[in-house]
Backbone as a ProteinNet text record, in pm:
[ID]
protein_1_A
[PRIMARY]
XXXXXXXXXXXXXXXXXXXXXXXXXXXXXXXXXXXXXXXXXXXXXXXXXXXXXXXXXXXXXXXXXXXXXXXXXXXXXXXXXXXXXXXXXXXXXXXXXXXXXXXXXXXXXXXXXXXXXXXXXXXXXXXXXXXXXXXXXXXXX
[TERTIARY]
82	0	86.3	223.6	274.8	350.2	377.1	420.2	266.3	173.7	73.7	61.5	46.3	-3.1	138.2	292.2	360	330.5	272.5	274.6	181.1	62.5	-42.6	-5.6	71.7	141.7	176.4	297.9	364.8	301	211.9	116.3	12.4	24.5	-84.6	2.8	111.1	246.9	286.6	298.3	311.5	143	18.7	-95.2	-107.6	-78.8	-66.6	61.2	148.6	263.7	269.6	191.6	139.4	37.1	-38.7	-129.7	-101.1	-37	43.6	172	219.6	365.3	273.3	162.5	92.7	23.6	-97.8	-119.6	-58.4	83.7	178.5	214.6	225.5	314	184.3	64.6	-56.5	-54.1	-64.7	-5.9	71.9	201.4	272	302.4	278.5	240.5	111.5	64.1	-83.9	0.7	-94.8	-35.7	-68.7	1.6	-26.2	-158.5	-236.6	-358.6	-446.3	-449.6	-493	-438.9	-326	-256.1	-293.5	-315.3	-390.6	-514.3	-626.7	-729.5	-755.8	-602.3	-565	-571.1	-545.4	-475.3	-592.3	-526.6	-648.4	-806.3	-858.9	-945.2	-1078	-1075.9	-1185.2	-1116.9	-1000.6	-976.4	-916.4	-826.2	-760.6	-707.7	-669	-597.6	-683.5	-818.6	-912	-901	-910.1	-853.6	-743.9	-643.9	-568.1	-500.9	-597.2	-553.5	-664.3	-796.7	-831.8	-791.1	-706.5	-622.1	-519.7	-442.2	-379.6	-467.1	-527.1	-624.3	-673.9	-686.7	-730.2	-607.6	-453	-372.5	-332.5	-392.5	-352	-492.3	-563.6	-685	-587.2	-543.5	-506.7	-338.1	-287.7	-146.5	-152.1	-259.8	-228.8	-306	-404.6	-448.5	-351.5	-322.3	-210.8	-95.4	-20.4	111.7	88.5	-33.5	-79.1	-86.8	-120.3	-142.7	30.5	81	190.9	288.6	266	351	280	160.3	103.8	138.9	150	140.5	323.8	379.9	541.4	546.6	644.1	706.3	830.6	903.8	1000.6	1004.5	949.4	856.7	971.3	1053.2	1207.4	1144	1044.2	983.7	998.4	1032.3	992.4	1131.6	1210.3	1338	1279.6	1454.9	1422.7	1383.4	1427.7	1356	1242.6	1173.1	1042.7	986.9	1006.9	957.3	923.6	1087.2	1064.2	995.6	944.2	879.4	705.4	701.7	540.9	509.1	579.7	630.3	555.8	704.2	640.3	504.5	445.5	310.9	202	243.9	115.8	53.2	210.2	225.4	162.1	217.2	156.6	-51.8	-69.7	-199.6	-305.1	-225.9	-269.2	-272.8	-181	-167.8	-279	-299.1	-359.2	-518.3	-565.3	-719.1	-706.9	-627.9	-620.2	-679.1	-605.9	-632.5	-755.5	-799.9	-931.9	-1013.6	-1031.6	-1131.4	-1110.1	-994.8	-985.5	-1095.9	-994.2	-1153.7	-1229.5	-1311.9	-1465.9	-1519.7	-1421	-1468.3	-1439.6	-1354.5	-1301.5	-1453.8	-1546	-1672.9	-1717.3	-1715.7	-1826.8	-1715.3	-1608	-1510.2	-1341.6	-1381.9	-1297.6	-1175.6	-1128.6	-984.1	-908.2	-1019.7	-931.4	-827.7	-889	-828.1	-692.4	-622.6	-503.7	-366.1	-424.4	-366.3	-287.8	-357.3	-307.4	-180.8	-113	41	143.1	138.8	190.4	173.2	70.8	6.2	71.3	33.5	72.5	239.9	309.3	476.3	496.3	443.1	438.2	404.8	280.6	232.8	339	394.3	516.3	601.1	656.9	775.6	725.7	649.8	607.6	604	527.3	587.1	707.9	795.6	920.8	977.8	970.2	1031.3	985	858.2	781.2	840.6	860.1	958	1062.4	1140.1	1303.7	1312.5	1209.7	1270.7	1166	1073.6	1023.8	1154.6	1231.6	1355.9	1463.1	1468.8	1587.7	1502.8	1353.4	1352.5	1332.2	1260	1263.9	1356.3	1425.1	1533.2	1607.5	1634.5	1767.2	1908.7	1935.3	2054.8	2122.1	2291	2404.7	2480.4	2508.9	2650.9	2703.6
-119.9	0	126.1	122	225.9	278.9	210.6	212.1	290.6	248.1	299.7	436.7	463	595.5	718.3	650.8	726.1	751.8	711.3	672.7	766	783.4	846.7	969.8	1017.3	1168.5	1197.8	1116.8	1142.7	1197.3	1165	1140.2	1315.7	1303.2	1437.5	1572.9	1522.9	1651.1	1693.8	1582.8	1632.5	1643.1	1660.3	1665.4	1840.7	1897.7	2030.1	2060.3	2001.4	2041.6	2138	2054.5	2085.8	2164.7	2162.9	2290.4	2400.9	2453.7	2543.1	2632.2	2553.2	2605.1	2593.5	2512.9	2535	2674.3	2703	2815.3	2961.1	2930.4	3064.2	3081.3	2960.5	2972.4	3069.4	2987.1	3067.1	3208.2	3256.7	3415.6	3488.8	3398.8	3445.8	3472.4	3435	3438	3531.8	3555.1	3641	3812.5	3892	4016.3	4128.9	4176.7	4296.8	4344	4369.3	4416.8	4295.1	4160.3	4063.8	4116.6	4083.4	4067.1	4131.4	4286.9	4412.8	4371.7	4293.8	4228.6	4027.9	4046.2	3877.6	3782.6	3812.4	3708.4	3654.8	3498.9	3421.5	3397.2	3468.9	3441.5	3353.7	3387	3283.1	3187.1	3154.8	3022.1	2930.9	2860.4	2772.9	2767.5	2927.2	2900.6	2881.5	2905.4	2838.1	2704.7	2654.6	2476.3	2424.5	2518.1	2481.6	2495.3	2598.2	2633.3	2533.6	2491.9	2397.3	2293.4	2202.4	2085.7	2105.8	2214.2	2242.6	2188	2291.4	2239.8	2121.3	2010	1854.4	1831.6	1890.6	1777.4	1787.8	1968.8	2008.6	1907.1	1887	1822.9	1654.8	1617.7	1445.3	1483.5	1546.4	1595.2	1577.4	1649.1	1684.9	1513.2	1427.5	1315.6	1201.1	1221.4	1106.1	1132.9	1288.5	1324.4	1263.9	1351.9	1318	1131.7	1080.6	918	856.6	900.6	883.6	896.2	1016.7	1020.9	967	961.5	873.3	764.6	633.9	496.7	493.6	570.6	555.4	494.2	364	331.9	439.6	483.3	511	691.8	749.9	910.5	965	944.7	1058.6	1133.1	1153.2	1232.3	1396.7	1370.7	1480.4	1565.3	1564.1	1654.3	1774.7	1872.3	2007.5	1990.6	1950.4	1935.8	1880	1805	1773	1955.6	1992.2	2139.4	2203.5	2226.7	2307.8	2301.2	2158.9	2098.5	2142.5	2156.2	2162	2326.4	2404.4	2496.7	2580.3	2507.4	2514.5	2477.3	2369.5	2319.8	2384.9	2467.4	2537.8	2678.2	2731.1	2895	2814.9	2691.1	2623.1	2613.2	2554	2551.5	2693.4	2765.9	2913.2	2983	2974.3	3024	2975.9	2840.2	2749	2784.2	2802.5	2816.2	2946.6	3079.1	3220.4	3230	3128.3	3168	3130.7	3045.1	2944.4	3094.7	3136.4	3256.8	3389.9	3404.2	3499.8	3458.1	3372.4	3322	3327.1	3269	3287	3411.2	3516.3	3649.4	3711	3693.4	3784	3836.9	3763.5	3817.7	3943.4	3917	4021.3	4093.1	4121.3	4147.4	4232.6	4237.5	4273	4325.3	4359.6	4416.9	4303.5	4230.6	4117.9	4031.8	3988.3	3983.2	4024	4119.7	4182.2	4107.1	4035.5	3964.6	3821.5	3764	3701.5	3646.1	3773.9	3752.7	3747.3	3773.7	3755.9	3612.7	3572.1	3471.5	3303	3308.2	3235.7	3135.9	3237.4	3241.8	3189.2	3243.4	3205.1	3079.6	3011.9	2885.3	2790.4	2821.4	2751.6	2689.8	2831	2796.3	2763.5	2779.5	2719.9	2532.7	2512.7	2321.7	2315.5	2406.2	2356	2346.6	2406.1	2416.1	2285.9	2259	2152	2032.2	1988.2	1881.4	1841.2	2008.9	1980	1958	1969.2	1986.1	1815.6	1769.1	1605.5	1533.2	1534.9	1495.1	1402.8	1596.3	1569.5	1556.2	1566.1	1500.1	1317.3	1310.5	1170.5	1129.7	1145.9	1081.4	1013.6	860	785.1	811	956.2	927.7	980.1	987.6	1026	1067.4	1242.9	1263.9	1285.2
0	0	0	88.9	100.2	-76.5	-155.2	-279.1	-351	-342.4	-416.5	-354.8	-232.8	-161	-249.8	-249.6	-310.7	-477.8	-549.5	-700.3	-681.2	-618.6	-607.4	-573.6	-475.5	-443.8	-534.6	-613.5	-717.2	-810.8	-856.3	-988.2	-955.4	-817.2	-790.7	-851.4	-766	-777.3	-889.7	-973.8	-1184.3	-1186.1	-1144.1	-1190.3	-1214.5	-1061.2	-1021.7	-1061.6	-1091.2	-1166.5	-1300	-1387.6	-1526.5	-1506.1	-1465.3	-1409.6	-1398.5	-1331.9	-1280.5	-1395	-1444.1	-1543.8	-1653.2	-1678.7	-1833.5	-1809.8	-1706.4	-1656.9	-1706.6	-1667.8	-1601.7	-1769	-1824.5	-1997.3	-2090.6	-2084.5	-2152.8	-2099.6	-1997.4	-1946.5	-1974.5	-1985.4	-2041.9	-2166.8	-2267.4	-2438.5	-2446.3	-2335	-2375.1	-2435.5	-2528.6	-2527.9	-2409.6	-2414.2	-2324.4	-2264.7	-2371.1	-2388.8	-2286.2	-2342.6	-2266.6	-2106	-2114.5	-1959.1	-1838.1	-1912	-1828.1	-1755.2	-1863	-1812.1	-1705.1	-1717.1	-1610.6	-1692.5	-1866.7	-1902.1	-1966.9	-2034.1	-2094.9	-1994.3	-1988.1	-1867.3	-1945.9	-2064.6	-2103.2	-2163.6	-2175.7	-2250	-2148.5	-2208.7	-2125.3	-1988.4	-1966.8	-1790	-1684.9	-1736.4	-1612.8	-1600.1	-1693.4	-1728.4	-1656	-1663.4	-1584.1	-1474.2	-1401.3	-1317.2	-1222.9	-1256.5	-1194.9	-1206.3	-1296.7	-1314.6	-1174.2	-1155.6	-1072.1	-927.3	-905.3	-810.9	-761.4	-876.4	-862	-804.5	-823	-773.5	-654.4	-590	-500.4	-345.8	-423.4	-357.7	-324.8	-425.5	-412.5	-368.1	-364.8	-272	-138.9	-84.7	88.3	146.2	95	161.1	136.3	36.9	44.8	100	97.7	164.7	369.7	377.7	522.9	572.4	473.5	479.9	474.5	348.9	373.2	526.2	576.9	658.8	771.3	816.4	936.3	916.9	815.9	742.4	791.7	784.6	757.7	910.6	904.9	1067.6	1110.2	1050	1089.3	1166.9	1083.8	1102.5	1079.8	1001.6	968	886.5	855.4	755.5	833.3	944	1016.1	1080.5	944.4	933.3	873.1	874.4	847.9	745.2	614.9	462.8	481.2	525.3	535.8	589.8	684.8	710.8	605.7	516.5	419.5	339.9	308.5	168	218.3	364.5	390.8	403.1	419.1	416	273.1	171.8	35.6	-22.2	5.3	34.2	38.7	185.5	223.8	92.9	83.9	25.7	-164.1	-138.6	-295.3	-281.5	-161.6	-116.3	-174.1	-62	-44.2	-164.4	-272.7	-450	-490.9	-531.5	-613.1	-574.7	-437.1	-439.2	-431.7	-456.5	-455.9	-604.2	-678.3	-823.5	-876.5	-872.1	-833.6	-765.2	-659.4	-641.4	-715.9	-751.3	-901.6	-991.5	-1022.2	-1194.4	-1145.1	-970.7	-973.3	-989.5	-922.8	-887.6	-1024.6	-1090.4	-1181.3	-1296.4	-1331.1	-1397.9	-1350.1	-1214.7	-1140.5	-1114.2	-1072	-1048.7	-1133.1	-1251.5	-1355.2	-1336.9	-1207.3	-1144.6	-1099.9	-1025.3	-973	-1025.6	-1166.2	-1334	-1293.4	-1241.9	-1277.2	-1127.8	-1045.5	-1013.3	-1042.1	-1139.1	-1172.4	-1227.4	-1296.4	-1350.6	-1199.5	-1133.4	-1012.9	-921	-926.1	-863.4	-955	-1042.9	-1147.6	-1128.5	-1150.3	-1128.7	-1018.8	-871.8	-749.9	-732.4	-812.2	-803.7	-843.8	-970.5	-1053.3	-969.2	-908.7	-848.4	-696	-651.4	-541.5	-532.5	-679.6	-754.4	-752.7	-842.9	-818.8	-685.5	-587.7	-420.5	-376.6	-373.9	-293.8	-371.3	-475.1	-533.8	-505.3	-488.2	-448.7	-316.3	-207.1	-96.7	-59.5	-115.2	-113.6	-161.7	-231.1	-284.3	-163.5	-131.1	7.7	126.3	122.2	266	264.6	164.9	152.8	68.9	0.8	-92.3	-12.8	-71	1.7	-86.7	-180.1	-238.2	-125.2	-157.4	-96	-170.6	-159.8	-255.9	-234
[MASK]
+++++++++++++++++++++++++++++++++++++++++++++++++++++++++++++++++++++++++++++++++++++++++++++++++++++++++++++++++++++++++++++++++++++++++++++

Protein backbone atom coordinates (compact mmCIF):
# COMPACT_ATOMS: atom_id res chain seq x y z
CA UNK A 1 0.00 0.00 0.00
CA UNK A 2 2.75 2.26 1.00
CA UNK A 3 4.20 2.12 -2.79
CA UNK A 4 0.74 3.00 -4.17
CA UNK A 5 -0.03 5.95 -1.61
CA UNK A 6 3.60 7.26 -3.11
CA UNK A 7 2.75 6.73 -7.00
CA UNK A 8 -0.43 8.47 -6.07
CA UNK A 9 1.42 11.69 -4.44
CA UNK A 10 3.65 11.43 -7.17
CA UNK A 11 1.16 11.40 -9.88
CA UNK A 12 -0.85 14.38 -7.91
CA UNK A 13 2.47 16.51 -7.77
CA UNK A 14 3.12 16.33 -11.84
CA UNK A 15 -0.95 16.65 -11.90
CA UNK A 16 -0.67 20.30 -10.22
CA UNK A 17 2.64 20.42 -11.66
CA UNK A 18 1.39 20.86 -15.26
CA UNK A 19 -1.30 22.90 -14.10
CA UNK A 20 0.44 25.43 -12.80
CA UNK A 21 3.65 26.05 -15.44
CA UNK A 22 0.93 25.35 -18.34
CA UNK A 23 -1.20 28.15 -16.57
CA UNK A 24 1.79 30.64 -16.02
CA UNK A 25 3.14 29.72 -19.97
CA UNK A 26 -0.56 30.67 -21.53
CA UNK A 27 -0.06 34.16 -19.47
CA UNK A 28 2.72 34.46 -20.42
CA UNK A 29 2.41 34.38 -24.39
CA UNK A 30 -0.84 36.41 -23.75
CA UNK A 31 -0.36 40.16 -25.28
CA UNK A 32 -0.26 42.97 -23.24
CA UNK A 33 -3.59 44.17 -23.89
CA UNK A 34 -4.93 40.64 -22.67
CA UNK A 35 -2.56 40.67 -19.59
CA UNK A 36 -3.91 44.13 -18.28
CA UNK A 37 -7.30 42.29 -18.12
CA UNK A 38 -5.65 38.78 -16.11
CA UNK A 39 -4.75 37.08 -19.02
CA UNK A 40 -6.48 34.22 -20.95
CA UNK A 41 -9.45 34.42 -18.67
CA UNK A 42 -11.85 32.83 -21.03
CA UNK A 43 -9.76 30.22 -22.50
CA UNK A 44 -7.61 27.73 -21.25
CA UNK A 45 -5.98 29.01 -17.90
CA UNK A 46 -9.12 28.38 -16.13
CA UNK A 47 -8.54 24.76 -17.28
CA UNK A 48 -5.68 24.82 -15.84
CA UNK A 49 -5.53 26.33 -13.17
CA UNK A 50 -8.32 23.97 -11.95
CA UNK A 51 -6.22 20.86 -13.15
CA UNK A 52 -3.80 22.43 -10.72
CA UNK A 53 -6.24 22.40 -8.11
CA UNK A 54 -7.30 18.54 -8.62
CA UNK A 55 -3.73 17.77 -7.73
CA UNK A 56 -3.52 20.09 -5.00
CA UNK A 57 -6.85 18.23 -3.58
CA UNK A 58 -5.07 14.45 -4.12
CA UNK A 59 -1.47 15.95 -2.72
CA UNK A 60 -2.29 16.85 0.88
CA UNK A 61 -4.49 13.16 1.61
CA UNK A 62 -2.11 11.06 0.45
CA UNK A 63 1.12 13.24 1.65
CA UNK A 64 -0.79 13.18 5.23
CA UNK A 65 -1.43 9.18 4.80
CA UNK A 66 1.91 8.84 3.73
CA UNK A 67 3.51 10.21 6.59
CA UNK A 68 1.04 8.73 9.36
CA UNK A 69 1.41 4.97 7.42
CA UNK A 70 5.41 5.55 7.58
CA UNK A 71 7.06 3.32 10.68
CA UNK A 72 10.01 5.11 10.89
CA UNK A 73 8.57 9.11 11.03
CA UNK A 74 12.07 10.59 9.68
CA UNK A 75 9.84 12.32 7.56
CA UNK A 76 9.92 14.80 10.16
CA UNK A 77 13.38 16.54 9.33
CA UNK A 78 14.23 20.07 8.48
CA UNK A 79 13.56 19.36 4.63
CA UNK A 80 10.43 17.73 5.36
CA UNK A 81 9.57 21.39 7.11
CA UNK A 82 10.64 23.08 4.20
CA UNK A 83 8.79 20.99 1.68
CA UNK A 84 5.41 21.62 3.91
CA UNK A 85 6.30 24.97 4.16
CA UNK A 86 6.40 25.14 0.36
CA UNK A 87 3.11 23.20 0.34
CA UNK A 88 1.16 25.38 2.24
CA UNK A 89 2.25 28.95 0.26
CA UNK A 90 1.57 26.23 -2.95
CA UNK A 91 -2.00 25.51 -1.16
CA UNK A 92 -2.69 29.13 -0.44
CA UNK A 93 -1.68 30.24 -4.50
CA UNK A 94 -3.59 27.49 -6.13
CA UNK A 95 -7.19 28.16 -4.39
CA UNK A 96 -6.20 32.20 -4.56
CA UNK A 97 -6.33 31.68 -8.23
CA UNK A 98 -9.32 29.44 -8.34
CA UNK A 99 -11.31 32.57 -6.41
CA UNK A 100 -9.86 35.00 -9.02
CA UNK A 101 -11.54 33.22 -11.94
CA UNK A 102 -14.66 32.87 -9.73
CA UNK A 103 -14.68 36.49 -8.88
CA UNK A 104 -13.02 37.84 -11.81
CA UNK A 105 -16.73 38.18 -13.98
CA UNK A 106 -18.27 40.21 -11.41
CA UNK A 107 -15.10 41.47 -10.49
CA UNK A 108 -12.98 42.73 -13.55
CA UNK A 109 -9.84 44.17 -11.45
CA UNK A 110 -9.31 41.18 -9.73
CA UNK A 111 -8.28 39.83 -13.34
CA UNK A 112 -5.04 41.82 -12.77
CA UNK A 113 -3.66 39.65 -10.13
CA UNK A 114 -3.07 37.02 -11.72
CA UNK A 115 0.41 37.53 -13.51
CA UNK A 116 1.90 37.56 -10.13
CA UNK A 117 0.06 34.71 -8.63
CA UNK A 118 0.73 32.36 -11.48
CA UNK A 119 4.76 32.42 -11.29
CA UNK A 120 4.38 32.05 -7.50
CA UNK A 121 2.33 28.85 -8.04
CA UNK A 122 5.16 27.52 -10.53
CA UNK A 123 7.76 27.96 -8.48
CA UNK A 124 6.08 27.20 -5.41
CA UNK A 125 5.87 23.22 -7.54
CA UNK A 126 9.21 23.56 -8.19
CA UNK A 127 10.31 24.16 -4.21
CA UNK A 128 7.81 21.52 -2.94
CA UNK A 129 9.58 18.81 -5.34
CA UNK A 130 13.04 19.80 -4.49
CA UNK A 131 12.71 19.86 -0.97
CA UNK A 132 10.24 16.06 -1.14
CA UNK A 133 13.56 14.95 -2.84
CA UNK A 134 15.88 15.70 0.08
CA UNK A 135 13.53 15.00 2.66
CA UNK A 136 12.64 11.71 1.53
CA UNK A 137 15.33 10.81 -0.92
CA UNK A 138 17.67 7.85 0.02
CA UNK A 139 20.55 9.28 -2.38
CA UNK A 140 24.05 10.26 -0.96
CA UNK A 141 26.51 12.64 -2.56
Amino acid sequence: MGNALVIVHVLALMLGSAGGFAAMLTLGHAKPKQKEKGGAMRGVGRVFSTMSLLGILVLWPTGIALVVTHPEFYPLNPMFWMKMGFAVVLTITTVSIEVIYSRAKQEPHMARLLPSLKPLAALSYIMTAIFSVLAFGRFEV
